[in-house]
C-alpha positions as MATLAB code, in Angstrom:
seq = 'XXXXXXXXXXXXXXXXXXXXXXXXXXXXXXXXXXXXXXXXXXXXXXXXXXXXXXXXXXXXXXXXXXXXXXXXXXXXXXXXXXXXXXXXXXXXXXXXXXXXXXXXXXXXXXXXXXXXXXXXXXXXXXXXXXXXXXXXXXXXXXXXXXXXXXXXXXXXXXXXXXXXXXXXXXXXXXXXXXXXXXXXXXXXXXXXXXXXXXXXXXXXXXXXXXXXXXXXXXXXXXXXXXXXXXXXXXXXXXXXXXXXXXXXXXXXXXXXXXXXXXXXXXXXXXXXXXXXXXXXXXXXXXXXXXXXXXXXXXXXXXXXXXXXXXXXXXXXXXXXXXXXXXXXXXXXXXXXXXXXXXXXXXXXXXXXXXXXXXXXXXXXXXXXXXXXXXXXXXXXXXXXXXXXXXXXXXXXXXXXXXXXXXXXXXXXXXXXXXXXXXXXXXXXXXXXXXXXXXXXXXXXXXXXXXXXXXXXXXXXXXXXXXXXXXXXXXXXXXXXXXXXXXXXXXXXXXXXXXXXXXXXXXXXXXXXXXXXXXXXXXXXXXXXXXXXXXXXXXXXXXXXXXXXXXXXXXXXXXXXXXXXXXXXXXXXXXXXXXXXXXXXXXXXXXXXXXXXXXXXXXXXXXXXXXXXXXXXXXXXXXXXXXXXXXXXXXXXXX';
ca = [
      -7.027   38.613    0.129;
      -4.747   36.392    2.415;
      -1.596   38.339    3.958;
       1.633   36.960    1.999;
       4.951   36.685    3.369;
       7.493   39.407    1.934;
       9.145   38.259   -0.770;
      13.101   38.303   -1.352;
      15.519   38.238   -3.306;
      16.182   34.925   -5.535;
      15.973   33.788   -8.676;
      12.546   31.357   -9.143;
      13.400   27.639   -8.458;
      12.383   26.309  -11.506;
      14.428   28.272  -14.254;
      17.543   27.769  -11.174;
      16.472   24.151  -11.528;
      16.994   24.147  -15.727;
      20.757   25.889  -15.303;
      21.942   22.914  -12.811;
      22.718   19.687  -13.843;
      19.694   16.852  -14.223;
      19.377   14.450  -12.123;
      19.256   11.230  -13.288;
      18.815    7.977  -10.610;
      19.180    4.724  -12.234;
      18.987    1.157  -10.209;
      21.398   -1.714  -11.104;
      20.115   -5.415  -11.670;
      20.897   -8.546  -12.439;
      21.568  -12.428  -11.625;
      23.736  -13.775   -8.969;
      27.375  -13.117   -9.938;
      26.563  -11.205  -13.537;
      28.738   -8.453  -12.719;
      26.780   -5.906  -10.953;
      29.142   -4.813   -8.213;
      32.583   -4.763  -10.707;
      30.153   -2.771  -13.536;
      28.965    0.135  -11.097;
      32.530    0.201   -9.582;
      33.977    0.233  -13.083;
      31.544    3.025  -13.891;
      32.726    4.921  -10.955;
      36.270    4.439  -11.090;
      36.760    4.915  -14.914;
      34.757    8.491  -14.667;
      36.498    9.847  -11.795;
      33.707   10.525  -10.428;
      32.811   12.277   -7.165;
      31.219    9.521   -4.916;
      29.139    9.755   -1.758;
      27.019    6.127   -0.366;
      24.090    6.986    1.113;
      21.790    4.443    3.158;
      17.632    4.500    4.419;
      19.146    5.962    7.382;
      20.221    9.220    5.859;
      18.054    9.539    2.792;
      14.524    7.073    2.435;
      12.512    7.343   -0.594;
       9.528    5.852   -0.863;
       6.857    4.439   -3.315;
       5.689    7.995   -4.911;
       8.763    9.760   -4.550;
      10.243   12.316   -2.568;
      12.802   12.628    0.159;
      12.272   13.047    4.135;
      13.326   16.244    3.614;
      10.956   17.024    1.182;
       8.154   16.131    3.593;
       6.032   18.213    6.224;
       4.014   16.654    8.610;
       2.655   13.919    6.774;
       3.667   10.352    8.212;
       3.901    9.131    4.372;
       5.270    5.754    2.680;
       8.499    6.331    3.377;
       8.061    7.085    6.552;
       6.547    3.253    6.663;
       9.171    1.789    5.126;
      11.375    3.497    7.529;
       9.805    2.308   10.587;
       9.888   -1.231    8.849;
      13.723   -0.776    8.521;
      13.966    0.560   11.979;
      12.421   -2.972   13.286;
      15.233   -5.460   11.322;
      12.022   -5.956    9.012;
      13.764   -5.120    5.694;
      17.592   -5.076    4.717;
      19.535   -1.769    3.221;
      19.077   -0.309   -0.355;
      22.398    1.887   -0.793;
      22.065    5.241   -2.895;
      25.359    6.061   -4.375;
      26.139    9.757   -5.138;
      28.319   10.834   -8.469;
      28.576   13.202  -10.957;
      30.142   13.955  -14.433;
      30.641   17.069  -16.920;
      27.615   16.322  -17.824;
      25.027   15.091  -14.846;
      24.597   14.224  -11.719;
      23.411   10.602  -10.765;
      22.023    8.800   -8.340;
      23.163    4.958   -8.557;
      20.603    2.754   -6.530;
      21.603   -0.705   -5.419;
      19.357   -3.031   -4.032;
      20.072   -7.396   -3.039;
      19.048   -8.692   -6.235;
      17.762  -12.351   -4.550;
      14.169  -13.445   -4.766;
      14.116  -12.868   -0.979;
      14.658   -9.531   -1.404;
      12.278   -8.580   -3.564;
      10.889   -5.923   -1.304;
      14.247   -3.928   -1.618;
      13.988   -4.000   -5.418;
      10.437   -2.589   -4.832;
      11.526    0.511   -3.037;
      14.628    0.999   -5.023;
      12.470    0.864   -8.481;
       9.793    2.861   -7.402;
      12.957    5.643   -7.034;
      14.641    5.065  -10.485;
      13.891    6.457  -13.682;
      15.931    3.963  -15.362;
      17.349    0.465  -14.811;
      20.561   -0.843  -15.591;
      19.835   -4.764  -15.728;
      22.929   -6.429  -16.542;
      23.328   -9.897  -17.865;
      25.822  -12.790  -18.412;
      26.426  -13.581  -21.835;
      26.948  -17.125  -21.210;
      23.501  -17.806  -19.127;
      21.241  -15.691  -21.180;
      18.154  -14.630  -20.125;
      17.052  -16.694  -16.747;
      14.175  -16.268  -14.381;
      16.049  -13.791  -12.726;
      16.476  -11.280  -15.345;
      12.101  -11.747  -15.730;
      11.573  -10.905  -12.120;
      13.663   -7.988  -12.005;
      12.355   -6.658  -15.350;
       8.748   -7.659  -14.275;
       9.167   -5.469  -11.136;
      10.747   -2.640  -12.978;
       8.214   -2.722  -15.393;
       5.734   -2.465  -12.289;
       7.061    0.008  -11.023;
       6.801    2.512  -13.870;
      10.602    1.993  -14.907;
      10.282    2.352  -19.168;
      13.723    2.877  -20.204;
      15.909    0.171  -19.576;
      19.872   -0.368  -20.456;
      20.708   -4.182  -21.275;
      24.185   -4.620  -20.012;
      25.876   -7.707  -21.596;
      28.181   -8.585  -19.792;
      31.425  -10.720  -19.861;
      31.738  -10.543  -23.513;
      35.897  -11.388  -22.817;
      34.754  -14.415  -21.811;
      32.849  -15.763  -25.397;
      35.710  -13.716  -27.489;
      33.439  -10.636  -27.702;
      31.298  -12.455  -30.402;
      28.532  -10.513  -32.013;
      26.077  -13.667  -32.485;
      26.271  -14.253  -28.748;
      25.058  -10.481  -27.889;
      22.544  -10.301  -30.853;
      20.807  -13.249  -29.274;
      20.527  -11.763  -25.795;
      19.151   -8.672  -27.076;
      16.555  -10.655  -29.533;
      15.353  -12.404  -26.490;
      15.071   -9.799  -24.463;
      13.629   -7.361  -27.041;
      10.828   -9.573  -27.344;
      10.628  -10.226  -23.183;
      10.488   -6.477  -22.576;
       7.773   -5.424  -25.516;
       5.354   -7.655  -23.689;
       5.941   -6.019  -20.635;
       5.549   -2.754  -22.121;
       9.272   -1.102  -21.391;
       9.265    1.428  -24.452;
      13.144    1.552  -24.717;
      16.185   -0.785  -24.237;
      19.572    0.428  -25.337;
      21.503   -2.783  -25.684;
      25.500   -2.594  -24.745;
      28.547   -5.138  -25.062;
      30.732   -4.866  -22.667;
      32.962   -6.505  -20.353;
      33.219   -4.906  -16.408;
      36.813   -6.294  -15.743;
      38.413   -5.238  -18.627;
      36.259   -1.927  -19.021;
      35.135   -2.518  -22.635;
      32.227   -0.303  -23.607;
      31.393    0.804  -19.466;
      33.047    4.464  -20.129;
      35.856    4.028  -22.646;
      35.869    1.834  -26.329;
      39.097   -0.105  -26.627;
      39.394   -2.348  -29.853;
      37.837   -5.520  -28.846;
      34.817   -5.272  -30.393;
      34.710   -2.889  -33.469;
      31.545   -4.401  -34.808;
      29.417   -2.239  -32.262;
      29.766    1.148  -32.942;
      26.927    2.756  -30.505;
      27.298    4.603  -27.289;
      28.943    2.974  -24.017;
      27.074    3.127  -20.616;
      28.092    6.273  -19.518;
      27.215    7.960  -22.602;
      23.797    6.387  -22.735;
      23.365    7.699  -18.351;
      24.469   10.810  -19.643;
      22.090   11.603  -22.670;
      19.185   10.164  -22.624;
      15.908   12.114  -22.312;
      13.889   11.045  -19.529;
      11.463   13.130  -17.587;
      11.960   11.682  -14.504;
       9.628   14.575  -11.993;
       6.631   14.134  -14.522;
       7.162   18.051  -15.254;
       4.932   17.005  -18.689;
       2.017   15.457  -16.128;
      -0.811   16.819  -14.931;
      -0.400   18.761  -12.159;
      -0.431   17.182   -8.479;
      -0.093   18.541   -4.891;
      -0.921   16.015   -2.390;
      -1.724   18.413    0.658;
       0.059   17.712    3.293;
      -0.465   20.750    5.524;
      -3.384   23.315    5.959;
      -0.626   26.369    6.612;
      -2.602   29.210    9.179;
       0.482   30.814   11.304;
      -2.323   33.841   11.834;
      -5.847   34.248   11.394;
      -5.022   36.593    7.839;
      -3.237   33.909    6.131;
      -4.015   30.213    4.972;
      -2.062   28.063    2.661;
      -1.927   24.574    1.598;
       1.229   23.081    1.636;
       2.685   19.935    0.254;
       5.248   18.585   -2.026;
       4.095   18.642   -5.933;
       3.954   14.904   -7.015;
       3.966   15.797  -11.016;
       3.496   18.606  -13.730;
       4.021   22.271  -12.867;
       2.245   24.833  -11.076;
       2.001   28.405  -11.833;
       0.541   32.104  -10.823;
      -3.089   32.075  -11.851;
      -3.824   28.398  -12.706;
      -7.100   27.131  -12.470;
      -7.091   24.005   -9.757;
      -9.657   21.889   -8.608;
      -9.714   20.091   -4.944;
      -9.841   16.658   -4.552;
     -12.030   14.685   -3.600;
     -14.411   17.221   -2.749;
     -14.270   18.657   -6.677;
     -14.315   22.396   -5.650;
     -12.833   24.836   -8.043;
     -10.265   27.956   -7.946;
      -7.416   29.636   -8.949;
      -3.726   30.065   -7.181;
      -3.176   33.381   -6.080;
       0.143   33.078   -4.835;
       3.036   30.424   -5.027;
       5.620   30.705   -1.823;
       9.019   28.305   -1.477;
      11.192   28.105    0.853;
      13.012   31.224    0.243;
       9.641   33.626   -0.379;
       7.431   33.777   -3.358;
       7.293   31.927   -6.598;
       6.100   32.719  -10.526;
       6.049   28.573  -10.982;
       6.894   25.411   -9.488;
       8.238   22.025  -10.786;
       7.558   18.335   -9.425;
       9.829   17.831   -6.531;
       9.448   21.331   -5.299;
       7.813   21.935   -1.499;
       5.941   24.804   -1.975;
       2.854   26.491   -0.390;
       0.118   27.890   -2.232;
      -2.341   30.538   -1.443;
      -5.433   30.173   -3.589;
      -8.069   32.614   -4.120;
     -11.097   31.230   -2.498;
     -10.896   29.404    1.259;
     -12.120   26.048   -0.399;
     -12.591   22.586    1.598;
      -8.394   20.988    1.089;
      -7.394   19.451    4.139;
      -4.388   16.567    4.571;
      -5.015   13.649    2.320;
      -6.967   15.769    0.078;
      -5.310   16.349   -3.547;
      -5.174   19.755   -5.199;
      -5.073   18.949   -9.149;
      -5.422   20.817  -12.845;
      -8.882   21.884  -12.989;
      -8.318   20.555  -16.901;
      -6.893   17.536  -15.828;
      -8.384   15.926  -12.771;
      -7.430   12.881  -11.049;
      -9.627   10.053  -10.387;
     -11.809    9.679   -7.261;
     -13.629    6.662   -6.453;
     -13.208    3.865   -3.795;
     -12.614    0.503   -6.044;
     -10.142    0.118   -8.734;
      -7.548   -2.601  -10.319;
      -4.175   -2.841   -9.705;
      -1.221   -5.080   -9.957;
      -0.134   -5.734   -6.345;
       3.414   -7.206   -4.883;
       2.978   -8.721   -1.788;
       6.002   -8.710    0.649;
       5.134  -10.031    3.889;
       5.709  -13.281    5.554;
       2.275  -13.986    5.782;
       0.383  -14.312    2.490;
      -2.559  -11.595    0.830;
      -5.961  -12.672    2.341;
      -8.879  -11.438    0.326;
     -11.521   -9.653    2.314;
      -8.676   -9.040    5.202;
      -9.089   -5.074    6.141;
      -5.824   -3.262    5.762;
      -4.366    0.094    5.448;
      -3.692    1.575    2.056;
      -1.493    4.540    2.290;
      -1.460    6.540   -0.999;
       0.102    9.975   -1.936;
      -1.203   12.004    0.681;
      -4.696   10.159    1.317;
      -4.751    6.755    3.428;
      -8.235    4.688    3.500;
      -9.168    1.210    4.688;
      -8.863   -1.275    1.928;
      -9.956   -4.821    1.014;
      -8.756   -6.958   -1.759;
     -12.434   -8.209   -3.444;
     -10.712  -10.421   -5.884;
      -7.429  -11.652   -6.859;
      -7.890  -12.316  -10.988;
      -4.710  -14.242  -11.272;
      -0.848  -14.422   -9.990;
       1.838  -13.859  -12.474;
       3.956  -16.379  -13.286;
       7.420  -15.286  -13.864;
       9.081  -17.723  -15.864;
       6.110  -18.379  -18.438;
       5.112  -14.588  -18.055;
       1.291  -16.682  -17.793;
      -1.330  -15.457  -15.439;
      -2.620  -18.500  -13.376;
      -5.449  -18.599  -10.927;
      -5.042  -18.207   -7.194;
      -6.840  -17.397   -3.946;
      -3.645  -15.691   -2.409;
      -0.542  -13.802   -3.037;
       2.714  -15.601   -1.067;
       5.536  -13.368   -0.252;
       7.205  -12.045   -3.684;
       4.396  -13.270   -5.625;
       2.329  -10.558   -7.924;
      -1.190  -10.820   -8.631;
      -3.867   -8.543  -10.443;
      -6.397   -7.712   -7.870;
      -9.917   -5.171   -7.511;
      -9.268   -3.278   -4.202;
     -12.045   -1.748   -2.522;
     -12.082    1.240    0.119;
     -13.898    2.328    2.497;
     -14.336    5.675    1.117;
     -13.392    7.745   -2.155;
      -9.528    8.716   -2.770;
      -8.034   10.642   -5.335;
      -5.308    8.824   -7.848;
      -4.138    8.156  -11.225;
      -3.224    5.018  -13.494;
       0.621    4.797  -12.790;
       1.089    4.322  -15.882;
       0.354    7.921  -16.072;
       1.652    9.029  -12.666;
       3.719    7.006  -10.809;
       3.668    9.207   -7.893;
      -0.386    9.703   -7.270;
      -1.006    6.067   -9.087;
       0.998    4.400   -6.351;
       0.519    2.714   -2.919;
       1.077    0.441   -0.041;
      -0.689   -1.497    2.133;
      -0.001   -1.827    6.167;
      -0.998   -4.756    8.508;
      -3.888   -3.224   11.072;
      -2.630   -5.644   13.419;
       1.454   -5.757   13.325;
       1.473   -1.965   11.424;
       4.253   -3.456    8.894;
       4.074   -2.932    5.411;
       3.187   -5.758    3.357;
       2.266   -4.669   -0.456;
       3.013   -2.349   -2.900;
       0.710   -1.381   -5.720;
       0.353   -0.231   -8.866;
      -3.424    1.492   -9.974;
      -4.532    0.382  -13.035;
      -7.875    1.881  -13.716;
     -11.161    2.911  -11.396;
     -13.227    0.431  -11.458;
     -16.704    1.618  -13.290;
     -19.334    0.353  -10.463;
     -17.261    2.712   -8.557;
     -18.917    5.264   -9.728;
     -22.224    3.687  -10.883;
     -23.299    2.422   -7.528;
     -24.168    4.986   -5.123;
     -25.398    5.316   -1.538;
     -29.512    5.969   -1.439;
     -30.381    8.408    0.881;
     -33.912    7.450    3.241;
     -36.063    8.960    5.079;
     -36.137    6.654    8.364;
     -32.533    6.073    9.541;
     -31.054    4.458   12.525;
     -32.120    6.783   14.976;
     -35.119    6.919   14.257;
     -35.860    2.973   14.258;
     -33.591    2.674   17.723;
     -36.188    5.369   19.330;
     -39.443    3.452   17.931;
     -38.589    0.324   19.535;
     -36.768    2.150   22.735;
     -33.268    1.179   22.708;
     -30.204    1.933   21.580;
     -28.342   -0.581   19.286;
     -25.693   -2.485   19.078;
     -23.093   -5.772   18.767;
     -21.832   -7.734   21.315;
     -19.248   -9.822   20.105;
     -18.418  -13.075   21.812;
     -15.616  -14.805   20.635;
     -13.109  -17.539   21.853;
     -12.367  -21.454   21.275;
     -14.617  -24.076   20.113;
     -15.994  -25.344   23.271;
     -15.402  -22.258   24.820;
     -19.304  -21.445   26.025;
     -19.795  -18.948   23.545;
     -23.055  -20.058   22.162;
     -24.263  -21.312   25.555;
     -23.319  -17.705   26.702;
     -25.168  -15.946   23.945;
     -28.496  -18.401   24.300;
     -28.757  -17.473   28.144;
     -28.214  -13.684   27.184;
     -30.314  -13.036   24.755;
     -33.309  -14.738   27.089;
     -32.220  -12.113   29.610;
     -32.141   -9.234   27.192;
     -35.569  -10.660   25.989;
     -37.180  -10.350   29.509;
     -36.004   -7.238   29.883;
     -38.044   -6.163   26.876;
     -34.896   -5.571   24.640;
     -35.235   -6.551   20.523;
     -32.317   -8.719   19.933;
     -31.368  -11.322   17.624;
     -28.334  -13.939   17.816;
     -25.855  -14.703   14.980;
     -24.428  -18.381   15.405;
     -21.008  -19.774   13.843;
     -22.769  -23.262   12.899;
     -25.927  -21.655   12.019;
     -25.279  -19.145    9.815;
     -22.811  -21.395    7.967;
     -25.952  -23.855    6.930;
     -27.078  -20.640    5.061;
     -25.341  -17.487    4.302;
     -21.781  -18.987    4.538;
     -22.438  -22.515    3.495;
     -19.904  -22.387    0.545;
     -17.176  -21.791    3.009;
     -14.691  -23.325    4.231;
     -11.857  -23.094    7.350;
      -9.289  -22.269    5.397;
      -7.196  -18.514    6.470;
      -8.979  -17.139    3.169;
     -12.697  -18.382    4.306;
     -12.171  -17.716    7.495;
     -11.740  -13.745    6.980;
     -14.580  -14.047    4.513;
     -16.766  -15.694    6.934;
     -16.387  -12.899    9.566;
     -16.495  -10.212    6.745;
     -19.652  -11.363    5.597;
     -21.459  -11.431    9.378;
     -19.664   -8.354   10.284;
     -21.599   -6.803    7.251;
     -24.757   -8.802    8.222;
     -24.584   -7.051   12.547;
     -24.031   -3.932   10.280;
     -27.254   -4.047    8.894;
     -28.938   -5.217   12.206;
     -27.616   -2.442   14.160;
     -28.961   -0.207   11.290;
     -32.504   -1.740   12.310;
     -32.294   -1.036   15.860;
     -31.442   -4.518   16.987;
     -29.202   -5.767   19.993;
     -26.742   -8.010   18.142;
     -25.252  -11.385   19.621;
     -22.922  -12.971   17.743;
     -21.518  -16.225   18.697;
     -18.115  -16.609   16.608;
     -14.710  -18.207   17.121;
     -13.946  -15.150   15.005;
     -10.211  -16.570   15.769;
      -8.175  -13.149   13.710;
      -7.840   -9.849   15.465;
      -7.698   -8.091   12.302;
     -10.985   -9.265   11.208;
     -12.564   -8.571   14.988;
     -10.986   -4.650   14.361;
     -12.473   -4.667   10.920;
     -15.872   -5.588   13.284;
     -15.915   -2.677   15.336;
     -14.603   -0.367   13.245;
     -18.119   -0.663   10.852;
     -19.963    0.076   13.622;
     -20.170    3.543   15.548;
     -18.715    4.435   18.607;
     -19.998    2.854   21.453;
     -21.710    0.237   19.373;
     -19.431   -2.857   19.285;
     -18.322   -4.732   22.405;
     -15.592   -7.152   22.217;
     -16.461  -10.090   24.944;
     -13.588  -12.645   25.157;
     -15.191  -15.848   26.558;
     -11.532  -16.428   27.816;
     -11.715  -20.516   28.480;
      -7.993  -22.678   28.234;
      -7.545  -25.320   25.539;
      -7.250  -28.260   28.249;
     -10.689  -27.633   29.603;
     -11.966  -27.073   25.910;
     -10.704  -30.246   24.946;
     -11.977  -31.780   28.185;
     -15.899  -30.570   27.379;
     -15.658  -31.455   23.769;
     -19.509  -30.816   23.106;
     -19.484  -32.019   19.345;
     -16.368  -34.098   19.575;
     -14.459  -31.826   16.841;
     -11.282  -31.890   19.082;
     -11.271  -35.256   19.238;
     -11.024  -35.518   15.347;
      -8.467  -32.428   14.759;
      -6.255  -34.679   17.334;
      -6.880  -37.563   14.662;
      -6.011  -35.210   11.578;
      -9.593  -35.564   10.360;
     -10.220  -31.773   10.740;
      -7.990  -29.999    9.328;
      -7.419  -26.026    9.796;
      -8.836  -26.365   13.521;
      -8.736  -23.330   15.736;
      -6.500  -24.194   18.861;
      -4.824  -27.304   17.418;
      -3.443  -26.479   13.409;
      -4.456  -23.456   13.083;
      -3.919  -20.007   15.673;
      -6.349  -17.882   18.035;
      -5.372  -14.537   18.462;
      -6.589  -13.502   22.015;
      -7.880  -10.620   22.014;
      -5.179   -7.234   23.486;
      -8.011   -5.218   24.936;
     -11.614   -6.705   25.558;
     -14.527   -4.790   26.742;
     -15.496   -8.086   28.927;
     -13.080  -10.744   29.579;
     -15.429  -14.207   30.707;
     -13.922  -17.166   33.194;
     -15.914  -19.616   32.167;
     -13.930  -22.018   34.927;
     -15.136  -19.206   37.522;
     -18.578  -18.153   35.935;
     -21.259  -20.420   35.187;
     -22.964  -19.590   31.805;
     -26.419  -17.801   33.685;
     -23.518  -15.381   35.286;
     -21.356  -14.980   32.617;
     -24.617  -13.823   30.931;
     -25.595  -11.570   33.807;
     -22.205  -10.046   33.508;
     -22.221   -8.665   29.772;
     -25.865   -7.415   30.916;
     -24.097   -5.629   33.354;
     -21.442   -4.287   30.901;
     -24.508   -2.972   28.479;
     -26.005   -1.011   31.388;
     -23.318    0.338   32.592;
     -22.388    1.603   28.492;
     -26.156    3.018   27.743;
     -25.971    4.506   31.410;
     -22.536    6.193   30.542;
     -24.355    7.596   26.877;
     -27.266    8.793   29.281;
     -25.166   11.040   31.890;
     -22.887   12.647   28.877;
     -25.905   13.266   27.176;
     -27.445   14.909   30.234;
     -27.064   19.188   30.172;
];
């Protein structure tokens, strides 16, 4: 059995946990002007209460939870959102400290504008409830759908309806019963499972902490009183339980832990767990915190454990309730916020980051964009900044998770641009989708090694890319003839010619354009699997979508070849007369003219063509592929 550290002398963390006050953080909403700054300083002021503001610098929480001091050596969510704060990226979401008799709180307060709808994100996905305050006069407005949309998104499902300025229509009861009518009806469809409807009036105090007389036709609790008794279980301690593993712990060869923060339920001495995605079983052994050894632990807790056989857990694996097992698979449905500047491409690689597993991920199909004013879902073919839309992701391998509806923590994640490394969606996991699990991977006989050895070369993709008019295809035709007479097996993929067939329904739009390159990426894929030199001869104008490229293949099997020719002399050969037209506005979406080229950071080959003629650019990326297989040949040498 593993050597484990001495114990000492404490009381366990979790029954310490039950005799301190609970923590409950709340985040404030609302319209423009309804009152949100005068309510949570009239909530403050009127308790007496002991106040302390705390900003991203000093405390960042992030979409499943957790503090940076709860974290090990994982670079998590937060961290992103961190770095994203660090770069002017994203604006401040204050946390504001206070306390009564009765419980502590944690009051979060995020810009409530449309444009900021990636601060409400974060400061949501941190709340267990949401104050959402609203003017009495203006009703329910598309504000006060956004906000409640989000919330509901994020996993929020209590909600207090602040009415507010009730001084200001003589504190009349028809005026409030009609707000909370509305809204009752607003929230069911959105699934929030409780709203606790107040009166009140910030300036004067009415109904915030005290009753005064002005309205003795509501007799129920104030704000305060409702922050200070309602039930929530905010750490999921009734979930199944969760450790996303953050750290294999081995400080000597006698003793091995796996460390992490729990993300729900409770863990204790003996429990049967299962691993994650590899699905091997055990039982914890031993349960060690911060201050020596544990009988349990609750959501929220950093804790090691010690289990009783060395099974496979390493970081981004998931240990889990044997009983109650996560989900593993690598496509599933999920309501997705997009945040970023430049809209949701479908097909576009990027990086999902999710409790303590990341994978690459691709959005296969937006089903519709949610309209907040009608609360209708509508068709579309991207997401814009603050827009939500029901998507399928896929992933490039299997991940543990959970429905957040079930686990906001593990059901949770974000996506990162490849190419700028900001984040630019948050999501919310539905369900796995079921040919997840019903298509799987058939295992032959005769794989790529074998067919590379039969025809006596080793395979691979060399990627031209650059403007129209650039040489590429000129390039690739005068390449592949050399490769030919040197007895290679090749085979070329062109732009135009593979859009008469494979890609003929597509277009030049951003969205086409990713799908064009995913779908020929896919297509060198399954070349390189046959043995094949690959030449393909695309504008391919999107780094991201190059990356995505390479990273199918193996190592050593892609080479990026920027045919590196200026737009003047492009322009000036003009072989099909496309520029010509784009110039006119016939063409719209043209490479060079309307829409960008990203040149490429770091080529393999970078090709003059206004110093190389096309038989010598040739010759050169001939040179390049000798001098790679020559390079496999010495390290392969004993």
């Amino acid at each position: 059995m593993a050597a484990v550290p001495r114990k000492t002398e404490h009381r366990d963390a979790a029954l310490a946990s039950q005799e301190r006050k609970r923590q409950l953080r709340f985040i404030t909403c609302g319209s423009a002007d309804d009152g949100k700054s005068t309510l949570l300083a009239r909530l403050l002021q009127d308790s007496r209460a002991v106040l302390r503001d705390r900003f991203p610098e000093t405390r960042t929480e992030s979409l499943i939870g957790g503090t940076r001091g709860d974290a090990l050596d994982f670079a998590s969510p937060a961290d992103r959102l961190q770095q994203d704060r660090d770069q002017g990226t994203t604006s401040d979401v204050a946390y504001r400290d206070f306390e009564s008799d009765r419980r502590r709180f944690v009051a979060i307060d995020a810009p409530g504008h449309e444009r900021h709808t990636r601060n409400l994100v974060i400061g949501a996905s941190n709340a267990d409830l949401a104050l959402l305050l609203v003017d009495v006069r203006k009703g329910i407005l598309i504000q006060t759908r956004r906000h409640s949309h989000v919330i509901s998104l994020m996993g929020i499902r209590h909600v207090i309806l602040a009415v507010n300025k009730m001084d200001l229509v003589g504190y009349r009861k028809d005026a409030f019963s009609t707000i909370v009518d509305d809204y009752d009806a607003f929230a069911r469809e959105l699934g929030i499972e409780q709203v606790h409807a107040v009166p009140l009036s910030a300036i004067t105090g009415e109904n915030v902490v005290a009753r005064q007389d002005c309205m003795p036709w509501y007799d129920g609790p104030t704000v305060m009183e409702l922050l200070e008794t309602l039930e929530i279980d905010p750490n999921g301690e009734q979930s199944p339980f969760r450790l996303p593993v953050q750290r294999v712990n081995r400080p000597n060869p006698e003793f091995r832990g796996i460390s992490g923060t729990v993300a729900s339920g409770r863990i204790e001495r003996g429990m049967p767990v299962v691993a994650c995605p590899s699905g091997e079983t055990t039982a914890v052994e031993h349960i060690l915190g911060p201050a020596g050894e544990l009988e349990s632990a609750l959501a929220g807790q950093a804790i090691t454990l010690v289990l009783a056989d060395e099974i496979d857990a390493s970081p981004g694996e998931m240990i889990a309730a044997a009983d109650q097992p996560p989900e593993v698979a690598d496509q599933f449905a999920a309501h997705l916020i997009w945040m970023d500047a430049q809209p949701m491409l479908p097909e576009r690689s990027y990086l999902a980051r999710f409790a303590g597993a990341s994978a690459v991920a691709r959005v296969t199909d937006l089903t519709h964009r949610v309209d907040f004013e009608t609360m209708g879902h509508f068709a579309a073919k991207t997401l814009e900044r603050n827009e939500v839309g029901y998507c399928k992701i896929s992933l490039d391998r299997p991940v543990p998770f959970d429905s957040h509806r079930a686990i906001r923590r593990t059901g949770a994640f974000v996506l990162i641009d490849r190419s700028t490394n900001s984040t630019v969606g948050a999501g919310m996991i539905g369900f796995a989708l079921r040919r997840a699990s019903n298509v799987v991977w058939q295992e032959l006989k005769t794989d790529k090694a074998e067919r590379a050895r039969a025809i006596g070369q080793k395979p691979c993709v060399l990627w031209l890319t650059g403007l129209s008019g650039a040489g590429k295809s000129t390039i690739a035709d005068r390449l592949e003839q050399k490769l030919r007479a040197l007895g290679k097996h090749t085979y070329v993929l062109d732009g135009d010619n593979v859009r008469h067939g494979l890609n003929r329904d597509l277009g030049f739009t951003d969205r086409d354009r990713v799908e064009n390159i995913r779908r020929v990426s896919e297509v060198a894929k399954l070349m390189v699997d046959a043995g094949l030199i690959v030449i393909v001869s695309f504008i391919s104008p999107f780094r991201s979508e190059r990356e995505m490229a390479r990273n199918l293949m193996e190592e050593g099997e892609f080479f990026e070849i920027f045919v590196d020719t200026p737009l003047d002399v492009c322009e000036a050969r003009d072989p099909k007369g496309l520029y010509v037209k784009a110039r006119r506005g016939e063409i719209p979406n043209f490479t060079g003219i309307d829409s960008p080229y990203e040149t490429p950071n770091d080529p393999d080959l970078r090709i003059d063509t206004t110093q190389l003629s096309a038989e010598q650019a040739a010759e050169t990326v001939v040179q390049l592929l000798r001098r790679a297989q020559n390079s496999v040949r010495t390290a392969d040498d004993p």
